[in-house]
Steps between C-alpha positions, in 0.01 A plus 500: 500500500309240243304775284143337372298554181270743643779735563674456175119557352439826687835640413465458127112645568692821610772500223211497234321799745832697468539450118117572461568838701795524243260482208260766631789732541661433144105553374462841730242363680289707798770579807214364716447184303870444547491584860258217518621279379858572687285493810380178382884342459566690856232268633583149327861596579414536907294173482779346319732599785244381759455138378872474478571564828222321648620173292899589634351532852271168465805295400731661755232441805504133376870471517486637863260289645612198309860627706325587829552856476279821538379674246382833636813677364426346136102656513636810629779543237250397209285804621773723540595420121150535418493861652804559321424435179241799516 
């Protein structure tokens, strides 16, 4: 799988979430301001997850239909790793 920009962009989003986390830890920062902001990398980490596999199942349902194939099994796979993931 050909990984774009956007994913290489929200990734390093999420790193500087984590070490920001990090930070208010080291500083002994509020438990619930941590907790939101964990929450917060929870989030960008499941829409991170989601755009990946949509782009892996986009390129994979072109493959198929540029072989002739179905693709059911591909859309149900990409929401069984979807489900997974949680």
């Amino acid at each position: 799988m050909n990984y774009d920009d956007n994913v290489v962009r929200r990734l390093k989003r999420l790193e500087g979430q984590v070490r920001g986390v990090l930070n208010m830890m080291e500083e002994g920062k509020n438990c619930k301001d941590v907790v939101a902001q964990l929450s917060a990398v929870r989030s960008a980490t499941d829409k991170a997850m989601a755009y990946i596999v949509a782009m892996n199942l986009e390129q994979c349902i072109l493959e198929e239909h540029a072989k002739g194939n179905e693709t059911g099994t591909l859309v149900k796979e990409a929401v069984e790793l979807l489900i997974k993931s949680r």
